[in-house]
C-alpha positions as CSV (number, residue, x, y, z in Angstrom):
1,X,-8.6,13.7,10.3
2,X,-7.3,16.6,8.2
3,X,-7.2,17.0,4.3
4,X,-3.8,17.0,2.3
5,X,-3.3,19.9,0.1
6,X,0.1,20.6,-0.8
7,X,2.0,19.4,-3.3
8,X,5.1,18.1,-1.6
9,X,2.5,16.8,0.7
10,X,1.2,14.2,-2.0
11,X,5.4,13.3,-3.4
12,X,6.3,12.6,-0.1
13,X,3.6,10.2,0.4
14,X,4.5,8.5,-2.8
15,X,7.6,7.6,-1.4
16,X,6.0,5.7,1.3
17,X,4.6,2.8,1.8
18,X,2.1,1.1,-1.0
19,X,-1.0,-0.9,-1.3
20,X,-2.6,-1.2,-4.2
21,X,-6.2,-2.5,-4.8
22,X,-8.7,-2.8,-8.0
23,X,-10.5,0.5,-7.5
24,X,-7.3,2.8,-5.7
25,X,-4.0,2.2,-4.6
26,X,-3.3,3.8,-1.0
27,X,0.0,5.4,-0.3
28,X,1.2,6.4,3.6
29,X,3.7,7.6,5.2
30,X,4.9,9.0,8.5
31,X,5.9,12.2,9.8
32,X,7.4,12.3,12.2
33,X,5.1,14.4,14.7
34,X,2.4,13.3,16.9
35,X,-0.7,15.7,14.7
36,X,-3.9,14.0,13.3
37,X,-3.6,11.9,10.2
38,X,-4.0,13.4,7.1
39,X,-5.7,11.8,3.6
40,X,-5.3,13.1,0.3
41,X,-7.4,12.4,-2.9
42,X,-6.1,12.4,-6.6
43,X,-7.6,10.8,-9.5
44,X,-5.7,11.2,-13.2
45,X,-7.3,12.2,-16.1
46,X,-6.9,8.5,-17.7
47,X,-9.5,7.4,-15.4
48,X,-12.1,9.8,-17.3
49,X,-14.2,13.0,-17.9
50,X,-14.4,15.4,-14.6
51,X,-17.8,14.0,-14.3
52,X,-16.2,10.6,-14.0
53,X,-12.8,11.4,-11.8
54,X,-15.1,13.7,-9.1
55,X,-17.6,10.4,-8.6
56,X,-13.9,8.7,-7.8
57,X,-13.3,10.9,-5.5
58,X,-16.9,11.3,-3.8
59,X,-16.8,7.0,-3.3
60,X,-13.2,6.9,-1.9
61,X,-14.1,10.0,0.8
62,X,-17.3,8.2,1.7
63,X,-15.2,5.3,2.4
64,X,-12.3,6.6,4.3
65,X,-15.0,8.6,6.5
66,X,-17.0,5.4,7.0
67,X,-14.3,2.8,7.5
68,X,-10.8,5.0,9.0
69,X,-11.9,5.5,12.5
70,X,-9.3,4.0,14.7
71,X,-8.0,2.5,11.7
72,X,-5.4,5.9,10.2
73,X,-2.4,6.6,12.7
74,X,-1.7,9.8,14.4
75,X,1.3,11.7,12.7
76,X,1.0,9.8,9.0
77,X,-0.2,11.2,5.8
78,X,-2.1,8.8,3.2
79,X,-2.9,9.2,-0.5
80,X,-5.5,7.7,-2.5
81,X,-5.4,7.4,-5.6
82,X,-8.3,6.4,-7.6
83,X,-8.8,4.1,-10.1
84,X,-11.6,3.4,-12.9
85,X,-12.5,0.3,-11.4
86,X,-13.6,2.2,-8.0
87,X,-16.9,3.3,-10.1
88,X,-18.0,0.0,-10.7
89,X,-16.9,-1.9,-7.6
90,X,-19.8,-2.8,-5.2
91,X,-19.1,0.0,-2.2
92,X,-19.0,-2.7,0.6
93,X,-16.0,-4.1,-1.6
94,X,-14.2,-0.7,-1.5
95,X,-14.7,-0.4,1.7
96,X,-12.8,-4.0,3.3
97,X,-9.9,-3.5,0.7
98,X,-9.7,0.0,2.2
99,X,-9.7,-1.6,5.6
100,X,-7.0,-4.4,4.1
101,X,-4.8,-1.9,2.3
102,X,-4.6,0.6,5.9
103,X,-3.3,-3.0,7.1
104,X,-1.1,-3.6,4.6
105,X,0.8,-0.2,4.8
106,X,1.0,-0.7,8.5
107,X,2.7,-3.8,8.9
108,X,6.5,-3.3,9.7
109,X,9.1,-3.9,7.5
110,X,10.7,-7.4,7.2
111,X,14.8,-6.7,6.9
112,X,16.5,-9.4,4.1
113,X,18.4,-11.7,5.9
114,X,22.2,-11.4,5.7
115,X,23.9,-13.4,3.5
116,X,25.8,-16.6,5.4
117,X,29.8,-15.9,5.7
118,X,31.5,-18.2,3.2
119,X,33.0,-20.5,5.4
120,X,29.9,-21.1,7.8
121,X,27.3,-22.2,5.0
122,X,27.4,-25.3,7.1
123,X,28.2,-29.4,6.6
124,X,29.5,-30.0,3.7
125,X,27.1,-32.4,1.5
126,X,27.9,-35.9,1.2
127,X,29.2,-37.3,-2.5
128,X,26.8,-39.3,-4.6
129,X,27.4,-42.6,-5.2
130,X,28.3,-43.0,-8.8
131,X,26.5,-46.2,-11.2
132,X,29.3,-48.1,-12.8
133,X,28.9,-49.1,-16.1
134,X,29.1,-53.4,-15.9
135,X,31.5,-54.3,-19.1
């Protein structure tokens, strides 16, 4: 597993595929090529003081180096990007929505269904019986 560093890097992976959780929101994508995956780490200055935003970033490593073995594909890039929340959650929490966001990203892509041609929407319905008013 290899670090992201590049700008264009971290906007292409925005484009991808998203899953967001309470403490980060993790963004992937794939390249294309067959190299090792890559992760990234950002956290914005609205989460807090440097202090705050570098124990972000320190949690959401540990958990990507505890819990992404066998889990991160070969030849895809991912992005997380912290949130507030991450300093409070309990760790073993971080860690299984880590595990369900890598999920998430990873599941295929359901195509809308077509819309039915005009004349094949099917039977027709029958009419309703209508009450009439007894005079």
């Amino acid at each position: 597993m290899q670090r992201l560093r590049q700008r264009a890097d971290f906007l292409a992976a925005a484009k991808g595929a998203k899953a967001p959780t309470p403490a980060f929101v993790l963004q992937a994508r794939a390249r294309g090529d067959l190299g090792p995956p890559r992760v990234g780490f950002t956290v914005t200055k609205k989460v807090g003081t440097a202090v705050e935003r570098n124990r972000v970033r320190r949690r959401l490593r540990e958990v990507v180096r505890l819990s992404a073995a066998g889990r991160l594909r070969n030849g895809s890039d991912y992005v997380i990007v912290g949130r507030r929340a991450a300093l409070d959650r309990p760790f073993d929490r971080c860690v299984a929505d880590f595990v369900g966001a890598v999920k998430r990203v990873h599941r295929p892509v359901r195509e809308p269904e077509p819309p039915a041609p005009s004349g094949a929407q099917g039977p027709e319905p029958e009419p309703r019986p209508t009450a009439r008013a007894s005079s």
